[in-house]
Structure formats: C-alpha cells, structure tokens
C-alpha atoms as an extended CHARMM CRD file, in Angstrom:
* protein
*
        74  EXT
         1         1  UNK       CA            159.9060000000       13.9260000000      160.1430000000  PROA      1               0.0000000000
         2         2  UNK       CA            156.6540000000       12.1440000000      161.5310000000  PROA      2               0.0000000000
         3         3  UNK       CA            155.6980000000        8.8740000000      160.4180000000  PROA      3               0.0000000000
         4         4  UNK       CA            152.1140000000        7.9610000000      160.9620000000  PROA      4               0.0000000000
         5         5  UNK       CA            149.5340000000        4.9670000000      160.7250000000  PROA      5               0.0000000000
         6         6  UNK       CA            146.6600000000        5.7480000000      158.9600000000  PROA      6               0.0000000000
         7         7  UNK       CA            143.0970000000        4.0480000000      158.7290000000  PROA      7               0.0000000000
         8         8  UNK       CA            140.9640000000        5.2090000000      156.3830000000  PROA      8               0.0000000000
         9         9  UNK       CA            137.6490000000        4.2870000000      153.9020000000  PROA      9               0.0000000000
        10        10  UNK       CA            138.4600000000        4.4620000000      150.4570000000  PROA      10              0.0000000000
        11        11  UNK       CA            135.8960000000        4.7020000000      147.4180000000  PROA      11              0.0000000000
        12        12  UNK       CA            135.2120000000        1.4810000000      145.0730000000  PROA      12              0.0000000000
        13        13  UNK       CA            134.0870000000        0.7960000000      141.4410000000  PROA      13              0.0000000000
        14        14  UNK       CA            133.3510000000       -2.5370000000      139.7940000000  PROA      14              0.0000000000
        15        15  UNK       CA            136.4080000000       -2.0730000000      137.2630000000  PROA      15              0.0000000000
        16        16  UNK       CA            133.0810000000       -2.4770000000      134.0700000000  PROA      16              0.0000000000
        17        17  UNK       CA            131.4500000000       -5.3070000000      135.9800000000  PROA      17              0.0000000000
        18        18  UNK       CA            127.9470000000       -5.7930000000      136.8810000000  PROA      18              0.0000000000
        19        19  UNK       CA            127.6630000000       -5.3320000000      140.1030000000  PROA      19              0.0000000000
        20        20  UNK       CA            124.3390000000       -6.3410000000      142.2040000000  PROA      20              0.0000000000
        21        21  UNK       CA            123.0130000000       -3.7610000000      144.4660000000  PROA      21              0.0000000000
        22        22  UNK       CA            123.4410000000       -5.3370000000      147.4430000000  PROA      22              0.0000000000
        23        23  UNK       CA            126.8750000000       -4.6540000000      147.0850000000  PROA      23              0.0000000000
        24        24  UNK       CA            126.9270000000       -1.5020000000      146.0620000000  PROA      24              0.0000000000
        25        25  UNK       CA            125.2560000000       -1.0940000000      149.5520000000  PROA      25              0.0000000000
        26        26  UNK       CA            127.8580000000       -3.0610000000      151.5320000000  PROA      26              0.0000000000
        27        27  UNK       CA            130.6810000000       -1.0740000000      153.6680000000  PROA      27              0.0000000000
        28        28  UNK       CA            133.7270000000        0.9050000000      151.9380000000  PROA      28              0.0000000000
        29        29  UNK       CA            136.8880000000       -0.7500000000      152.2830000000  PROA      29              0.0000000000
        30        30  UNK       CA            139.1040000000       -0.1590000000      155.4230000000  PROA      30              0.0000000000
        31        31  UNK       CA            142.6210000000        0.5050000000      154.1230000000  PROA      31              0.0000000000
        32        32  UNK       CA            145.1490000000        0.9660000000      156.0280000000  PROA      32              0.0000000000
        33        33  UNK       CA            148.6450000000        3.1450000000      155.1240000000  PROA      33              0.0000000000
        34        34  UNK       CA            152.0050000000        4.1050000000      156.9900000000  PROA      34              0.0000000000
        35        35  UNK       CA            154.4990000000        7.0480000000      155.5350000000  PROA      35              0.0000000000
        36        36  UNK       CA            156.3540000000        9.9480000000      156.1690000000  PROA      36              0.0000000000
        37        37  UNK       CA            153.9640000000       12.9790000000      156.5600000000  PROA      37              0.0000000000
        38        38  UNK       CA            155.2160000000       15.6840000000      153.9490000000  PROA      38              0.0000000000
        39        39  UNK       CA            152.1870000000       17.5380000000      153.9660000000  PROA      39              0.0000000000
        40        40  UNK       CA            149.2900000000       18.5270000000      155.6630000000  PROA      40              0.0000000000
        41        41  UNK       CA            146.3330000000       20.6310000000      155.2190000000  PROA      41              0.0000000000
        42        42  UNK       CA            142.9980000000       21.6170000000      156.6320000000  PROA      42              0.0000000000
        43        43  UNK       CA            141.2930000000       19.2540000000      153.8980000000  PROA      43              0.0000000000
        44        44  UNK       CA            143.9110000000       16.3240000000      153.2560000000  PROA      44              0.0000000000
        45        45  UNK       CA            146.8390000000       14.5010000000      154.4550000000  PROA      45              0.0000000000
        46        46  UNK       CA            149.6430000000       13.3240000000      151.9540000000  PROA      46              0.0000000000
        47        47  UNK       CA            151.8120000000       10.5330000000      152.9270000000  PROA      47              0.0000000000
        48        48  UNK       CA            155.1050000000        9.1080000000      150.9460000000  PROA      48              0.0000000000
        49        49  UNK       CA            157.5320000000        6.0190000000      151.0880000000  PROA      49              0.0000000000
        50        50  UNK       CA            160.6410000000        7.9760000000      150.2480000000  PROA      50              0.0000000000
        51        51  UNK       CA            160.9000000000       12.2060000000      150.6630000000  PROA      51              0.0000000000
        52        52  UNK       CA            164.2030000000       14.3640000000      150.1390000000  PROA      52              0.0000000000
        53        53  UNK       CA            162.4960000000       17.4410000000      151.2030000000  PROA      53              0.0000000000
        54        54  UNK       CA            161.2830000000       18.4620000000      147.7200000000  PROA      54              0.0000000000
        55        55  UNK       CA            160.6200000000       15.3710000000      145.7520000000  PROA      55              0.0000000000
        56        56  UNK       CA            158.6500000000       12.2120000000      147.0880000000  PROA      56              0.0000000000
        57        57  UNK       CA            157.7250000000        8.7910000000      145.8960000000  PROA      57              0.0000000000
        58        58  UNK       CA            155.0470000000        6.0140000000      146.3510000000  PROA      58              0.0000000000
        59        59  UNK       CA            152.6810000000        9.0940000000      148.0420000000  PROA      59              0.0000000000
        60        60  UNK       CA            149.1840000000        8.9620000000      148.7180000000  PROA      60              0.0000000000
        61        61  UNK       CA            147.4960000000       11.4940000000      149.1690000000  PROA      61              0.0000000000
        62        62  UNK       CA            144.3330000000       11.1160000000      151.4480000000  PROA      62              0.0000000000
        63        63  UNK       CA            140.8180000000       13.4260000000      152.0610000000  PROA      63              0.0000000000
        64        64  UNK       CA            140.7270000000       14.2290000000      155.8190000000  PROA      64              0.0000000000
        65        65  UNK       CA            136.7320000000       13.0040000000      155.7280000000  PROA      65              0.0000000000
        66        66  UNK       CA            137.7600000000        9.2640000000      154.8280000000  PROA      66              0.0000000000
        67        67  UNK       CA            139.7500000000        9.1960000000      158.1700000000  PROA      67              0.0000000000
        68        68  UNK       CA            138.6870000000        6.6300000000      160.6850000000  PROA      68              0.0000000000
        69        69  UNK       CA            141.9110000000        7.1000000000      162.7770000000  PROA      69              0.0000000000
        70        70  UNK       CA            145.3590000000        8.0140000000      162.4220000000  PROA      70              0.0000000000
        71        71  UNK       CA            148.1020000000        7.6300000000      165.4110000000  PROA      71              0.0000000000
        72        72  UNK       CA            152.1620000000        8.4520000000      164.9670000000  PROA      72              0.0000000000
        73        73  UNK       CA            154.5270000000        5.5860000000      164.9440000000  PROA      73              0.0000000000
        74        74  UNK       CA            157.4650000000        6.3750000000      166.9610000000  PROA      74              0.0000000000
C-alpha cells in the first residue's frame, strides 16, 4: 500500500458572510493531506486514514488539477 503527502489548493466560500472582494481575489488555501492511496484515476486521487481493501474511512478524495505536489512517504 503507498502512503503519500499531498499538497493541494482547495476551493473556499464565506459560510453566508459578506465577503469584500479583495478577498475573494486573494490565493486558495494550501492544504496539505497524508493517507493510504486506495485509488487512483486519470482525473482524481482518493486518499483514506483507515482501508481493509473494500471499505475505507476519513477519505478524501482530491481533483488531480488542484495538485501543487504530491511525493510518497516511505
């Protein structure tokens, strides 16, 4: 099973705030994630906490576009 590091930019929303434009304007935030790689396609990347080889838990699942970098942890 590979484990990886993942950066990535995710998308943002004001939760029903006003929000001034200026930050609307300002970067998309840098997250970082770690998991076990359970799948892998030509669009996205899905990462989990726990797998047993058919079920998985605490996953994200994350758009190969809003990679900035990704390396394997060893």
């Amino acid at each position: 099973m590979i484990i990886l590091k993942v950066v990535w930019l995710d998308a943002q929303h004001s939760a029903g705030e006003w929000v001034t434009l200026d930050a609307m304007k300002g970067p998309l935030p840098e997250i970082t994630s770690a998991g076990l790689l359970v799948h892998e396609d030509r669009a996205k990347i899905v990462l989990a906490a726990a797998w047993d080889g058919h079920h998985a838990s605490g996953e994200v699942t994350i758009p190969k576009s809003a990679i900035v970098r990704r390396r394997v942890l060893r």
